[in-house]
N, C-alpha and C positions, 0 to 999 in steps of 0.2 A: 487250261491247256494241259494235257495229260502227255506224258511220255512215254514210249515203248522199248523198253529196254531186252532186247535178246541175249537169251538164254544156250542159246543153240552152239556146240560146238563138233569140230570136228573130232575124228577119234583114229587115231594113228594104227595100224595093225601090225604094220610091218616094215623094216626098214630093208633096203638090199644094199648091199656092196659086193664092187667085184674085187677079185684079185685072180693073180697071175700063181700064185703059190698055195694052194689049199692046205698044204700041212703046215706049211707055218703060220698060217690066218689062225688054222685049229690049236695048234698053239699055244697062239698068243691070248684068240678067246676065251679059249679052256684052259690051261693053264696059268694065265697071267693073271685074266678079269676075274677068272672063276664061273663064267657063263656056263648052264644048262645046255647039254647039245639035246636037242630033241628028233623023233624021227622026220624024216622029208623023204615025201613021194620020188620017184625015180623021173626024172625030167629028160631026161638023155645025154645029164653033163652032171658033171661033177657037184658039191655043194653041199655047205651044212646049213643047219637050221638052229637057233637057238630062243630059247626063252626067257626074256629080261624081266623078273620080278614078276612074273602071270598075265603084263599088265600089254606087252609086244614083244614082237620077235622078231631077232636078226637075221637076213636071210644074206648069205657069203655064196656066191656066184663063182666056180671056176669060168675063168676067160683067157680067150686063148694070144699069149703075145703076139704070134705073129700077127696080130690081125690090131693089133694097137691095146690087146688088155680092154678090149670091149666086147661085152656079148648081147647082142638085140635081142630083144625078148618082142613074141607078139603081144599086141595090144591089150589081149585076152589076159594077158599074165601080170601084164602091170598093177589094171586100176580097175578093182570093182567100186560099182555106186553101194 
């Protein structure tokens, strides 16, 4: 009887978080962590883009409080295959 053992895994690209404060996310990531800012396409909101070790990148989401510090993204924006 033979076994098959996978191999396969997934592979992370990108992380997002939102917040309510863009300059102090920038901040804390760049300043505190020492995170890479890298550039990012103009989306029609606020937002940075950062590079963790070549390996992913953090993506900081301006969101707007009145609306509870959430911002919907289409589906298109989420998850590619």
């Amino acid at each position: 009887m033979s076994t098959v053992v996978s191999t396969a895994r997934a592979n992370l690209a990108h992380v997002s978080i939102s917040t309510t404060d863009i300059d102090a996310s920038r901040q804390f990531y760049s300043e505190t962590l020492g995170f890479t800012e890298i550039s990012r396409p103009d989306f029609g909101f606020p937002g940075i883009w950062y590079d963790i070790d070549g390996s992913i990148q953090l993506h900081i989401i301006q969101s707007d409080p009145a609306e509870g510090g959430i911002r919907t993204l289409s589906p298109t924006n989420q998850f590619s295959p």
